[in-house]
C-alpha positions as CSV (number, residue, x, y, z in Angstrom):
1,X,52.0,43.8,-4.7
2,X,53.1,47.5,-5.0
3,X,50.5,50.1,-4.9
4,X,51.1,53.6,-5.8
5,X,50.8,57.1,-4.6
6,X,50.3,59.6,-7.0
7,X,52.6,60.3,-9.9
8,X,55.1,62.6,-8.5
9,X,54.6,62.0,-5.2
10,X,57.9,60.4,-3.5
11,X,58.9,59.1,-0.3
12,X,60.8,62.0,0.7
13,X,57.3,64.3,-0.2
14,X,55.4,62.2,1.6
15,X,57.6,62.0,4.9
16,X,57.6,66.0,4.8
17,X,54.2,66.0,4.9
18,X,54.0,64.1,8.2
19,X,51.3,61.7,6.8
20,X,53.4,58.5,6.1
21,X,50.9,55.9,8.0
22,X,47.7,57.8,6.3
23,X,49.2,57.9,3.2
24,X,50.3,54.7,2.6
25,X,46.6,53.4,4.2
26,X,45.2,56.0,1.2
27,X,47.5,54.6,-1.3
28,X,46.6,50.8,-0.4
29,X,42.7,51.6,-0.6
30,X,42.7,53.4,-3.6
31,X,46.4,53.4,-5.7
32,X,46.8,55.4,-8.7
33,X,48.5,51.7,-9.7
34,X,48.6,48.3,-8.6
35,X,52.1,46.3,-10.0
36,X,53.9,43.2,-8.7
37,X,57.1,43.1,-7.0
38,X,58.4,41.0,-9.7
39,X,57.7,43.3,-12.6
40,X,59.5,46.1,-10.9
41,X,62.8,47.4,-10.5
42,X,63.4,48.8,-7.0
43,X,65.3,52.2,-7.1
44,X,66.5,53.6,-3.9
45,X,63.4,54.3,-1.5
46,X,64.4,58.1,-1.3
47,X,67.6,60.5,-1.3
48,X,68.3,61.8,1.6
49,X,69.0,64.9,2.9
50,X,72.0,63.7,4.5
51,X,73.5,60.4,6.5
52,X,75.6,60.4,9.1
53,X,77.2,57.3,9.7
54,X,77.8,56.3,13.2
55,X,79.9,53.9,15.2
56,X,77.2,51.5,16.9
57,X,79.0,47.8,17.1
58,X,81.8,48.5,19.4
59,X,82.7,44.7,18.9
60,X,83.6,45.9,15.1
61,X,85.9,48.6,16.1
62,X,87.7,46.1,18.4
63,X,88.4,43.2,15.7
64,X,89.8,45.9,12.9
65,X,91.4,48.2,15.5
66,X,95.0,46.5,15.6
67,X,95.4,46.1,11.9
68,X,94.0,49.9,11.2
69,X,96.5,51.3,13.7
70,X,94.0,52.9,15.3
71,X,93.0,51.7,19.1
72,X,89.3,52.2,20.0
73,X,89.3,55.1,22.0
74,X,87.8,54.7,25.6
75,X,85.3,57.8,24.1
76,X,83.4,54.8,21.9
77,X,81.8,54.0,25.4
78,X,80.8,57.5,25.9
79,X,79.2,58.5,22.7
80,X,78.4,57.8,19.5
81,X,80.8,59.1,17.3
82,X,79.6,59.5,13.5
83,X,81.1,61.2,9.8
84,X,79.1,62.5,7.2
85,X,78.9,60.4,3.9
86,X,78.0,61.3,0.4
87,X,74.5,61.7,0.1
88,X,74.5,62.4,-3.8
89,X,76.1,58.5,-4.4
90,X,72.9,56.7,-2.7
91,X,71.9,53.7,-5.0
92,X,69.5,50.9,-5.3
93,X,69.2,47.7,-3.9
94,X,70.3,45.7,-6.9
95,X,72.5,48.2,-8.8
96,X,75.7,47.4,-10.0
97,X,78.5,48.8,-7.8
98,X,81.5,50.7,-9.3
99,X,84.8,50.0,-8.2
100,X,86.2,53.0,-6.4
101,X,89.0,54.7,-8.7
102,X,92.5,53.8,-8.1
103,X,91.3,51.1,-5.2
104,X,92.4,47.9,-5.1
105,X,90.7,46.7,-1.1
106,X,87.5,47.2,-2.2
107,X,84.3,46.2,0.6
108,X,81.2,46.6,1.7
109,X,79.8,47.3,4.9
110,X,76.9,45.7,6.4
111,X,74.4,48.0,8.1
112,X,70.9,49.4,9.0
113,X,69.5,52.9,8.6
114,X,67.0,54.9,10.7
115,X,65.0,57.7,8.4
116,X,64.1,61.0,10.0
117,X,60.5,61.6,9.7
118,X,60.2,64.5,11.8
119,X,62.8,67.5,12.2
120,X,64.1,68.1,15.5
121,X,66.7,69.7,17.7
122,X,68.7,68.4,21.0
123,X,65.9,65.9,20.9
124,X,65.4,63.8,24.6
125,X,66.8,60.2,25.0
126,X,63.8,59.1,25.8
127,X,61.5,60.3,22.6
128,X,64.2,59.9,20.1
129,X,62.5,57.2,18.8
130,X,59.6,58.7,18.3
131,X,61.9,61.0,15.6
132,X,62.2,58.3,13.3
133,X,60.2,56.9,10.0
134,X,61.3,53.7,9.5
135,X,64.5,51.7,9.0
136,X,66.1,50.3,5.7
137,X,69.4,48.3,4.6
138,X,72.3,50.4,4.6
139,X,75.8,49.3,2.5
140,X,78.4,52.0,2.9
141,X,80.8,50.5,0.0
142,X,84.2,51.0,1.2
143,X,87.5,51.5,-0.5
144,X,89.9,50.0,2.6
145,X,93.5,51.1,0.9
146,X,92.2,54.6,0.5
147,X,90.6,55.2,3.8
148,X,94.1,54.3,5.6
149,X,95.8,56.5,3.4
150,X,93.2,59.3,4.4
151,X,92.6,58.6,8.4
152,X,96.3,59.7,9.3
153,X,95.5,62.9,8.2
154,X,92.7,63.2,10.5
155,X,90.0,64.4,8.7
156,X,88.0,61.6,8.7
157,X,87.2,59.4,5.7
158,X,87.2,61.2,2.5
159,X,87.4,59.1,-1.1
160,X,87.7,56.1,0.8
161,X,84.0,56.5,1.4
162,X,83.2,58.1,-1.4
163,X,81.7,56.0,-4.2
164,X,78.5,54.3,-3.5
165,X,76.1,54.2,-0.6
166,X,73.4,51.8,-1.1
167,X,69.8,52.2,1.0
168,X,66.6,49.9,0.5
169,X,64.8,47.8,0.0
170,X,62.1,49.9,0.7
171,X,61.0,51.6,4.2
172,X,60.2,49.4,7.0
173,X,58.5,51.3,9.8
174,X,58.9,50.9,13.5
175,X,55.8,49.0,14.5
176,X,56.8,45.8,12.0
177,X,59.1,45.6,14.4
178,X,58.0,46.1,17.4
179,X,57.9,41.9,18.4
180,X,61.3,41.9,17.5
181,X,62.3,44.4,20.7
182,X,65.3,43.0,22.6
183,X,68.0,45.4,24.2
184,X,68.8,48.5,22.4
185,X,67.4,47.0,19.0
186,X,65.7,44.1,17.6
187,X,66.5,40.5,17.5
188,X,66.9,39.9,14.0
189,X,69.6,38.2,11.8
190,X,71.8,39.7,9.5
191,X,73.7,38.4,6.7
192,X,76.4,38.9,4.5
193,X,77.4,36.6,1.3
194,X,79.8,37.0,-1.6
195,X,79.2,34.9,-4.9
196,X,77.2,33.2,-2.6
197,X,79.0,31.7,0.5
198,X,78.4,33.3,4.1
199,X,80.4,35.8,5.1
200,X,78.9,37.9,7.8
201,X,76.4,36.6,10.2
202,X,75.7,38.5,13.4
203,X,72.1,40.2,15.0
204,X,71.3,43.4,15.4
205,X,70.1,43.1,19.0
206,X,74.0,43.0,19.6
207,X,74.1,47.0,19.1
208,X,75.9,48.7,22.0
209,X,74.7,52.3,21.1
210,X,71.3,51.8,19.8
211,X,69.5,54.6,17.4
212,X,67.7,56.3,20.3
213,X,71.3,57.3,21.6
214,X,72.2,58.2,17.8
215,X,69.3,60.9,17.4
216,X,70.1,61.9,20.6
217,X,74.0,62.9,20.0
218,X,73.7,63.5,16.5
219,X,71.0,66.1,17.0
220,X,72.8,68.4,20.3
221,X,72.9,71.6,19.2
222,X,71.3,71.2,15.5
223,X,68.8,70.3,14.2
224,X,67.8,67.1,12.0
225,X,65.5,67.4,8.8
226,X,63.0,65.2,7.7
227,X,64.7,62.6,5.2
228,X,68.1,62.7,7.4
229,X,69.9,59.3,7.7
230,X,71.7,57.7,10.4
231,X,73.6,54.7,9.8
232,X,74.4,52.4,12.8
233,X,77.9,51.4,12.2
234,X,79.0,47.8,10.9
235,X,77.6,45.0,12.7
236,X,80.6,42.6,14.4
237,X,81.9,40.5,10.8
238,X,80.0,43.1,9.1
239,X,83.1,43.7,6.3
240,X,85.8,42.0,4.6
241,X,88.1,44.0,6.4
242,X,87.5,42.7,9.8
243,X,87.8,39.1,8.7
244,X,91.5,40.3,6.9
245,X,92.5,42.0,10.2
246,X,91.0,38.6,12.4
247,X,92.2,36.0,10.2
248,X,94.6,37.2,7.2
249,X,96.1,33.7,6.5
250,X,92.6,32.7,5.7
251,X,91.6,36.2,4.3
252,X,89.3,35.6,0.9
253,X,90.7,38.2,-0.8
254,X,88.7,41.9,-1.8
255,X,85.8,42.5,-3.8
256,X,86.7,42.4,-7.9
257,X,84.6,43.4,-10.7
258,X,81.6,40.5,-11.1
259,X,81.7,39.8,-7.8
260,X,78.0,39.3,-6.2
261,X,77.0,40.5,-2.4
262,X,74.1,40.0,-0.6
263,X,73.5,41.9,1.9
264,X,70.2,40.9,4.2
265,X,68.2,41.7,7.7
266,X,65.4,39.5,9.1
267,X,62.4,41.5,8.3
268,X,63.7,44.8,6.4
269,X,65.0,43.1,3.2
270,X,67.7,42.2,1.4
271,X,70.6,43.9,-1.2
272,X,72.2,42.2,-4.2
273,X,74.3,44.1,-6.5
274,X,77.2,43.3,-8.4
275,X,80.2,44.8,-8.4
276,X,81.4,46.4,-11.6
277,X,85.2,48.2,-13.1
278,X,84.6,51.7,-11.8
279,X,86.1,54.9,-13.9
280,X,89.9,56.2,-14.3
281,X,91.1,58.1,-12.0
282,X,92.4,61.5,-13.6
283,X,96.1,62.2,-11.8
284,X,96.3,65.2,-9.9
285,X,99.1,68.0,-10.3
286,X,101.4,65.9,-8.0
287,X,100.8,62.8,-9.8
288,X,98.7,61.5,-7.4
């Protein structure tokens, strides 16, 4: 069952006002509406102000390293490194997926967000944690053939990350998963299927820079609002690309249009979209 806040009232407005605990206690007790999860359609929990995408699963970085021509740096063991992705391409968890323009390797990317609940600057190791609101799905959708074409140029990824980021199901917050607690994360499960076979299993728990280390970097020197994002990196399997750069003989090919993935994490929720033809991509002066 779904019970509402009050009309106009979203997540973001209610994680700016500090009172997300209260106010979801005032909302159960007394909602402005009561509707089941089955006559709903779940949008996006809440657009963020901004997500930074970091590199949490060192294992990942090792398995795609040799075919991406880029060795992981011994810097991944220092820090968290992290770009900035497209806020304004967030979508929900079961939205179709647009092909990115002119790609041909397209993939997803299996991951979890922390939300920002409270703004902070050069925030302390140890009460980063206490800076965020709760933790979702996070699928940074991935076009592989235009990233490479991007990286050399050191900038960082650019269109290859570009189209769609998907965040939800909804807002899980901290103490759901508190019995779950096990090295720099949780012990839970995450999964990965496309048209409905297994294709990434690993656990969160196997994190090597957890999100109290995220905050912590990501935050030196700046400050980070209330509705920020930080995604942890792909969990090892986590992608198509790491199983084409593992095992190519065996590789099952890149997402097409009508493909189905299902993305899911033991107590958070799960994604399933489809993947759709995306728009033409208008040539550039050079032809490009």
């Amino acid at each position: 069952m779904l019970y509402g806040f009050p009309a106009g009232l979203s997540l973001l407005d209610v994680l700016d006002r500090g009172e997300l605990l209260s106010d979801g206690g005032r909302a159960k007790d007394s909602p402005s509406e009561s509707i089941g999860l089955e006559d709903v359609t779940l949008r996006a929990p809440l657009q963020p102000r901004s997500i930074r995408d970091c590199a949490g699963f060192l294992q990942h970085l090792r398995n795609v390293s040799s075919a991406a021509d880029m060795p992981v740096d011994d810097r991944h063991e220092k820090f968290p490194p992290f770009y900035f992705t497209n806020p304004g391409a967030v979508i929900g968890p079961y939205s179709d997926v647009p092909m990115a323009p002119d790609s041909t390797m397209f993939d997803y990317e299996l991951e979890i967000a922390a939300v920002i609940g409270k703004a902070g600057s050069t925030i302390p190791l140890a009460q980063a944690e206490d800076y965020i609101a709760g933790y979702m799905l996070f699928c940074d959708w991935s076009a592989r053939d235009l990233q490479m074409n991007e990286m050399p140029l050191r900038l960082g990824p650019a269109k290859g990350k570009d189209t769609a980021n998907t965040l939800g199901p909804m807002l899980v917050t901290p103490d759901e998963l508190e019995p779950y607690r096990k090295g720099r994360a949780f012990d839970l499960a995450m999964t990965g299927h496309v048209n409905g076979d297994l294709v990434s299993q690993g656990r969160w728990s196997s994190i090597d820079w957890g999100f109290p280390d995220m905050i912590t970097y990501a935050s030196r020197g700046t400050t980070l609002r209330v509705g920020d994002v930080i995604g942890s990196g792909t969990v090892e399997s986590g992608c198509l690309f790491e199983h084409y750069c593992v095992d190519p003989e065996n590789f099952r090919g890149w997402l097409r249009p009508g493909d189905e993935v299902r993305l899911a994490v033991e107590h958070i929720g799960e994604l399933r979209q489809r993947v759709v033809e995306g728009v033409t991509a208008e040539r550039l002066s050079s032809g490009y």
